[in-house]
VEXDREN-994442 format. One record per residue (C-alpha): x, y, z; residue number from 1; residue in one letter. Coordinates in Angstrom, 1 decimal. Layout:
drenmar xx->X yy->Y zz->Z k->NUM r->a;
...
This chain:
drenmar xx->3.0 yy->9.5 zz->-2.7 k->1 r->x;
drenmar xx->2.0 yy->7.0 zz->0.0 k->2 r->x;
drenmar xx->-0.4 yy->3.9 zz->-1.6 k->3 r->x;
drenmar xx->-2.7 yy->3.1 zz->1.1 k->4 r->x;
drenmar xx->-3.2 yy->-0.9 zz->1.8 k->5 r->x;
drenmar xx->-7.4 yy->-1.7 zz->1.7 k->6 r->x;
drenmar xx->-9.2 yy->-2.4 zz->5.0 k->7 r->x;
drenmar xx->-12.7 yy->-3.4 zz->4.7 k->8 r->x;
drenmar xx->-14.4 yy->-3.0 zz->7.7 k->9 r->x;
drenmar xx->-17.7 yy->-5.1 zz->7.3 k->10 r->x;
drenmar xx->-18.8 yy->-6.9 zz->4.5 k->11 r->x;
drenmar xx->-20.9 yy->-4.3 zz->3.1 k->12 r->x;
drenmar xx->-20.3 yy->-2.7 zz->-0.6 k->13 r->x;
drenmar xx->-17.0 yy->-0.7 zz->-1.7 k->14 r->x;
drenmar xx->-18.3 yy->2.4 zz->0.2 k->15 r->x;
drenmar xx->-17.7 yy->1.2 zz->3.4 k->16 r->x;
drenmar xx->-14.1 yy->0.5 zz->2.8 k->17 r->x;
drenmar xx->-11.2 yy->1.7 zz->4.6 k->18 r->x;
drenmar xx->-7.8 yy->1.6 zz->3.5 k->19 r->x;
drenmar xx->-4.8 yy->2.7 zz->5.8 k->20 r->x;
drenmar xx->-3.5 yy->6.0 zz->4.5 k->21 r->x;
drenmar xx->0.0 yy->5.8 zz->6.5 k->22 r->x;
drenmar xx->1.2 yy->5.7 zz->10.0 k->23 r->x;
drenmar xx->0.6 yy->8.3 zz->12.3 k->24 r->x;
drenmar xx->4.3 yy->9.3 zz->12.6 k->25 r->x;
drenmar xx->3.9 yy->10.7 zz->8.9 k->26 r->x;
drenmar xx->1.6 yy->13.4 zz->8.9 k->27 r->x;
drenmar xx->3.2 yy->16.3 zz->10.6 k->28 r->x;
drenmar xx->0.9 yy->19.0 zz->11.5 k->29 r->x;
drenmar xx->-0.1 yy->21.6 zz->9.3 k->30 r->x;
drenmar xx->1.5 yy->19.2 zz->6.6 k->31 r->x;
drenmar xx->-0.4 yy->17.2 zz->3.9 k->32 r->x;
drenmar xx->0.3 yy->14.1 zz->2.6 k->33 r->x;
drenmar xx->-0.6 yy->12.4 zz->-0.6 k->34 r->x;
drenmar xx->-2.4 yy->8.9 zz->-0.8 k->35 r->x;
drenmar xx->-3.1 yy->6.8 zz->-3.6 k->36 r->x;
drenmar xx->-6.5 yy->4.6 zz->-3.0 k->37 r->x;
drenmar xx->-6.8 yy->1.5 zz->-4.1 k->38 r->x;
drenmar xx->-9.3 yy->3.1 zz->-6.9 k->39 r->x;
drenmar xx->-6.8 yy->5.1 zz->-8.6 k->40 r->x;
drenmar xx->-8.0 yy->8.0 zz->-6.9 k->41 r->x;
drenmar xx->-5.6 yy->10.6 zz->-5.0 k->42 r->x;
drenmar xx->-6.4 yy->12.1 zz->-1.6 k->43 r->x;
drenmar xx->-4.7 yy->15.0 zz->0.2 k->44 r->x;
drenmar xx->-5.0 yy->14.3 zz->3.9 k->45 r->x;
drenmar xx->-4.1 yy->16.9 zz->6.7 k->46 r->x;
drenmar xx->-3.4 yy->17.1 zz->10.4 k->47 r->x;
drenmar xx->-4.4 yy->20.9 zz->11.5 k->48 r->x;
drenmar xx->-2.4 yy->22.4 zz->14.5 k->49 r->x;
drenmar xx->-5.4 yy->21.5 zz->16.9 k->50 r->x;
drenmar xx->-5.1 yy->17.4 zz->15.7 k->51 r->x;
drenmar xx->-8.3 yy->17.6 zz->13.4 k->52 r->x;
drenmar xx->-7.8 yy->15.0 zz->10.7 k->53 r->x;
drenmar xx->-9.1 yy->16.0 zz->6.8 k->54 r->x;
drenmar xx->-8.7 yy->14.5 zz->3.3 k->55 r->x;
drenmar xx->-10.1 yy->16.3 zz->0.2 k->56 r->x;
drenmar xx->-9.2 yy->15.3 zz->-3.9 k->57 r->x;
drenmar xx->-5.7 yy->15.8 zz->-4.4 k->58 r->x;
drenmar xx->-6.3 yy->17.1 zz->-7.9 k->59 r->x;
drenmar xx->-6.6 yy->21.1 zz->-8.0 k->60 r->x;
drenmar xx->-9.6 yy->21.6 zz->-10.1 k->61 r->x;
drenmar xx->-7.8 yy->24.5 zz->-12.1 k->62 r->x;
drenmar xx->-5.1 yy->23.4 zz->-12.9 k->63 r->x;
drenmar xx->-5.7 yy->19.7 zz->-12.8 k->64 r->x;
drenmar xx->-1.9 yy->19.2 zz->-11.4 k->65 r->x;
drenmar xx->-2.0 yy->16.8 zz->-8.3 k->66 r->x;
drenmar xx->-0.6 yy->19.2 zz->-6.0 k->67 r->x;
drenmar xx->-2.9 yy->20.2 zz->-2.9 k->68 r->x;
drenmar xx->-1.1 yy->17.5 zz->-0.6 k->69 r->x;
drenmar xx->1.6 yy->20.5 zz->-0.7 k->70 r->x;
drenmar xx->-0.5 yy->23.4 zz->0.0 k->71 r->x;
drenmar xx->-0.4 yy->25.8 zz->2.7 k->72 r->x;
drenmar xx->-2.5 yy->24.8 zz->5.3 k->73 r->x;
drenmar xx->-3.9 yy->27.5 zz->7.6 k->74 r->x;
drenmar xx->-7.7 yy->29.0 zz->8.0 k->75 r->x;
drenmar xx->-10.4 yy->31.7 zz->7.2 k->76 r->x;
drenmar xx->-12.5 yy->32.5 zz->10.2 k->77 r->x;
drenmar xx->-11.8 yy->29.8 zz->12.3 k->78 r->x;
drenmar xx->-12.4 yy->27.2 zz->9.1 k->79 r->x;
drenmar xx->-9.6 yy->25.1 zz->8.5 k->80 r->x;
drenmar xx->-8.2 yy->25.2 zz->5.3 k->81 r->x;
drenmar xx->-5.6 yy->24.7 zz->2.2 k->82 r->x;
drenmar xx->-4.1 yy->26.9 zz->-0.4 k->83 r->x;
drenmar xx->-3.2 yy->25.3 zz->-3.9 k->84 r->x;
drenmar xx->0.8 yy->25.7 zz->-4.2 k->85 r->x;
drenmar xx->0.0 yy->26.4 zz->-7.7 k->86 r->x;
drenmar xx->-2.9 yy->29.4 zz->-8.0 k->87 r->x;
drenmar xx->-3.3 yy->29.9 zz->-4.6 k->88 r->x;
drenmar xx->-7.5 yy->29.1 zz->-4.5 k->89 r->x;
drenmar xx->-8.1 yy->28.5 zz->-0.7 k->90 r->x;
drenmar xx->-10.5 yy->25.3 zz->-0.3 k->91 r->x;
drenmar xx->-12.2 yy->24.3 zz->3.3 k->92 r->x;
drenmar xx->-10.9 yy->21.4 zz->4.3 k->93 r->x;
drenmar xx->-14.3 yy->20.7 zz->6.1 k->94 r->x;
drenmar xx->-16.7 yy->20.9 zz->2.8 k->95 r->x;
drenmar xx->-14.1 yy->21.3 zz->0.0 k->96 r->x;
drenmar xx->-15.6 yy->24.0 zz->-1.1 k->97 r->x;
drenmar xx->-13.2 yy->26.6 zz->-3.1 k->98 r->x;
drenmar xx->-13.4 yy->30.0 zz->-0.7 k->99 r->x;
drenmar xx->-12.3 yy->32.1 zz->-3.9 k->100 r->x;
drenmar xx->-14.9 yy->30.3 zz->-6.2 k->101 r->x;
drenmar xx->-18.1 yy->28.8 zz->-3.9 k->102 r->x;
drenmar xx->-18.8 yy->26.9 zz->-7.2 k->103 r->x;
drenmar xx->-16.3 yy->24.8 zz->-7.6 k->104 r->x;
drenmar xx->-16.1 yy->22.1 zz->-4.6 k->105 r->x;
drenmar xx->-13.6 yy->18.9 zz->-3.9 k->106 r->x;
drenmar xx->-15.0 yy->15.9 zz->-2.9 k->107 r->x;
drenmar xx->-13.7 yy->15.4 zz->1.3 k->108 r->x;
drenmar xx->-12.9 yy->12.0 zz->2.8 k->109 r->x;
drenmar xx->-13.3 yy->10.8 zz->6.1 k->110 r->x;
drenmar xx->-10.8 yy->9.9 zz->8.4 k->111 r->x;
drenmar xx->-9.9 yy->8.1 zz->11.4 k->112 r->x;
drenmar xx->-6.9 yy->7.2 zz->13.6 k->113 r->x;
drenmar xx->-6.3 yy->4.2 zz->15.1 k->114 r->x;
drenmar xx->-3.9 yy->2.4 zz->16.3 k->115 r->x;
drenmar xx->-0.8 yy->4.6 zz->15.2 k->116 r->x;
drenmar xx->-2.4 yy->4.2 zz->11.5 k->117 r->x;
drenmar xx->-4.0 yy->6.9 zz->9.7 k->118 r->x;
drenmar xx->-7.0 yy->5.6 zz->7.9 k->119 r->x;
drenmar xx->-8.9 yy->6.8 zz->4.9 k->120 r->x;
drenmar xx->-12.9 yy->5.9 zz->3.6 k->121 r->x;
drenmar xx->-12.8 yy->5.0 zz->0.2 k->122 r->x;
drenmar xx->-15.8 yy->6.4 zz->-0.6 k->123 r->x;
drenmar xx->-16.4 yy->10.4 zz->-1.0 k->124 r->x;
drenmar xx->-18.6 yy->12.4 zz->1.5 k->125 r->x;
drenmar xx->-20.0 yy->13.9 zz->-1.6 k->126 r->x;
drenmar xx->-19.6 yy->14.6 zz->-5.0 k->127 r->x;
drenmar xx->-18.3 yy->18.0 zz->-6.2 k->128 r->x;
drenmar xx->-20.9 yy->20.2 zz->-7.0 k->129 r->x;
């Protein structure tokens, strides 16, 4: 699992802090990787075939192993998406939402490259519903 270094980008609360996930070089496509932040959470980040970035909770919510990072990564309809290794739910990597279950959710991330680094926001999009 990769610990991602912190990066605040203004002086402005917690939320709008971004921590370098890893370098670009180590997130093959249709890969995930695992990141630590510096808040003990873990975040599954993807590259999709097309270069679209994501990151949703690492932890599958039914099993509560830590194991999306190494899901299959492919998509329902056009929506990008990952299959837990473990059960096989299928969650958008978009809105986190479980396709098998709409209500059970994982929080997403955003992302952004720069720079050959992968970077990750700290804070959640939103919380799981």
């Amino acid at each position: 699992m990769t610990t991602a270094t912190t990066r605040p980008t203004s002086t402005a609360p917690h939320n709008n802090t971004w921590v370098t996930a890893c370098p670009t070089s180590s997130l093959t496509p249709e890969r995930g990787v695992a990141v630590l932040l510096p808040n003990g959470d873990q975040v599954a980040l993807f590259r999709t075939h097309d270069n679209a970035l994501y990151a949703i909770d690492n932890i599958d919510p039914f099993t509560h192993a830590a194991v999306l990072a190494r899901g299959i990564v492919g998509d329902r309809a056009g929506e990008p998406t990952v299959a837990s290794p473990m059960l096989k739910h299928v969650f958008a990597l978009r809105t986190g939402t479980c396709l098998d279950n709409p209500d059970v959710r994982q929080r997403t991330h955003r992302v952004r490259e720069h720079n050959g680094q992968i970077h990750v926001r700290t804070q959640p999009n939103e919380a799981p519903a």
